[in-house]
N, C-alpha and C positions, 0 to 999 in steps of 0.2 A: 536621521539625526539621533533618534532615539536609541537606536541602534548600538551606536556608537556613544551610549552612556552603559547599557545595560550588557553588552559587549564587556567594557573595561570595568565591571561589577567583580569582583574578587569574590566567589563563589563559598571557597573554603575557611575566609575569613570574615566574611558579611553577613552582619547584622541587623536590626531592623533599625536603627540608626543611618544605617550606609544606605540602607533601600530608598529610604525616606530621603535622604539627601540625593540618589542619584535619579528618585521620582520629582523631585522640587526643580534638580539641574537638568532634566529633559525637559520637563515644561517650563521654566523660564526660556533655556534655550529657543522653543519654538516658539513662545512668547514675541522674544527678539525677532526671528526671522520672520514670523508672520508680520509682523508690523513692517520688514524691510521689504517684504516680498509685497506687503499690500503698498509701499509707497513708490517701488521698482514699477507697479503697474499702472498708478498715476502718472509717472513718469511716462511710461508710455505712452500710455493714451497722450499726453499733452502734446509730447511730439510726433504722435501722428496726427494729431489734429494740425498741426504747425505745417507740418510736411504738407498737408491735401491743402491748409489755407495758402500757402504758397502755390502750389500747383495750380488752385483755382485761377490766383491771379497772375501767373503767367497766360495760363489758356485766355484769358479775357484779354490781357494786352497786348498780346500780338497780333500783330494783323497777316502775319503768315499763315494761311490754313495749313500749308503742309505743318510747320512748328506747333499748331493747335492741334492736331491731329497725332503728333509725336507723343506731345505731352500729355494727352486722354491715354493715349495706346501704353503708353509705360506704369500708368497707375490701376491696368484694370490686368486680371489673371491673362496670362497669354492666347489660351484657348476662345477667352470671349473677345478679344482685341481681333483677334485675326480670322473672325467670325464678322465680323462691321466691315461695310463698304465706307468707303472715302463720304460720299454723301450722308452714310449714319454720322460720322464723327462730325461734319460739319452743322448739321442738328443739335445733336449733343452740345458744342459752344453755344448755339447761337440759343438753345436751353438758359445754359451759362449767363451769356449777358442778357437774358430779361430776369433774370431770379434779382438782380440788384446786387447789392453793395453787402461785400463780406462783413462778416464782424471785424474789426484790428488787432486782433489777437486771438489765441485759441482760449479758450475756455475749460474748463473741468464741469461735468455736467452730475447732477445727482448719479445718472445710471455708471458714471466711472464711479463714483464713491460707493455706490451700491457693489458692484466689480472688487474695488480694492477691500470692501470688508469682507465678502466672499473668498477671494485671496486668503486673506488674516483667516477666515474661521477653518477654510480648508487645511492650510499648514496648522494651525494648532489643533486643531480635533484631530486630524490623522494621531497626532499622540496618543492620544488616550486607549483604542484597544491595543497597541502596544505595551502599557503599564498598566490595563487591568489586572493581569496576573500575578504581577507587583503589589498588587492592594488586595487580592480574596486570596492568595495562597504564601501559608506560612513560611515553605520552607523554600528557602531562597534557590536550591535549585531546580526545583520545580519549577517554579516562578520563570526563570531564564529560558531553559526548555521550552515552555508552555507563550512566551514572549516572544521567543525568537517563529516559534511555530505562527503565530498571529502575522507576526513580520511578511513571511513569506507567504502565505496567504493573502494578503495585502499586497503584495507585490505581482506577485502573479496576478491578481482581479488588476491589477494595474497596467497591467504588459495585455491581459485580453482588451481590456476598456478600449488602449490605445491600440490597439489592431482592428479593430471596427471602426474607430476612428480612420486611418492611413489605409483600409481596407486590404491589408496583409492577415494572414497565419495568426489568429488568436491563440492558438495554444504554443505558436514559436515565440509569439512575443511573451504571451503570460512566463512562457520558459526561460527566453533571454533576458526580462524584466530581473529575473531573479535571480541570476547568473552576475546582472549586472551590480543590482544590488549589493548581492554577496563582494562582489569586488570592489565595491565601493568604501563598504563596511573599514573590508580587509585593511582597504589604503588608508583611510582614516583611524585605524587603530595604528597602524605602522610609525605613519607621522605623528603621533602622538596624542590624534584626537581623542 
């Protein structure tokens, strides 16, 4: 996002005026999205909660074991479903109906609030070593240079992070990360961002 402020920065007519203003319009910007991205993840969670309360209480009222055993098997990774014998799953329910009575709705727990502000700090901090350079260096093309460099840097530790993650190519992804980036940039300057 930042990107795509300091991007559409007009180099040979920017002043420190313009900096300041496209330093204010990068961080409000991420301002906004972090708060949407942190409320996108409440959202989530709520309806995953919603999803698994529902599921509980299907597994509990039917009296089908196979139907019990369907609905355990599609909530759990494939690998560990089709790991359980027919007698595991039926355990597992009968787990189910001594635990007792669901709550009647799902809930929001402090650890999603904790999550969503997490959320919010990570999209708004990311800003900042993007616009340091903005702020210690005078002349504005330096600054863009020395910005955009931070950028891809950040993108690339972003592309390795997630390849240790997904346990693929850290240095294809750090690569592709940045590839992707750049095209992303591109599109958003084009349409007008």
């Amino acid at each position: 996002m930042v990107l795509t402020f300091t991007g559409s920065l007009s180099i040979s007519e920017a002043g420190r005026e313009d900096i300041h203003a496209m330093l204010l319009g990068a961080l409000g910007c991420n301002i906004a999205w972090g708060v949407i991205d942190g409320v996108f993840y409440l959202m989530g969670c709520l309806a995953e909660r919603g999803r698994n309360l529902a599921i509980y209480r299907a597994v509990v009222r039917t009296a089908d074991p196979f139907e019990a055993r369907r609905l355990i098997a599609e909530v759990l990774p494939p690998v560990l479903a089709s790991a359980l014998a027919p007698e595991e799953f039926d355990r597992l329910r009968q787990r189910l109906l001594e635990i007792g009575a669901p709550p009647q709705s799902p809930r929001l727990t402090p650890a999603d609030w904790r999550g969503a502000v997490g959320v919010f700090l990570l999209v708004f901090l990311s800003t900042f070593p993007v616009t340091v350079p903005f702020i210690v260096l005078q002349n504005p093309m330096a600054a863009v240079r020395a910005s955009n460099v931070v950028a891809i840097v950040m993108l690339f530790a972003a592309g390795v992070a997630y390849g240790r993650v997904v346990e693929r190519s850290r240095w294809m992804l750090g690569i592709a990360m940045v590839i992707l980036g750049a095209a992303l940039v591109a599109l958003t300057i084009v349409f007008g961002g």
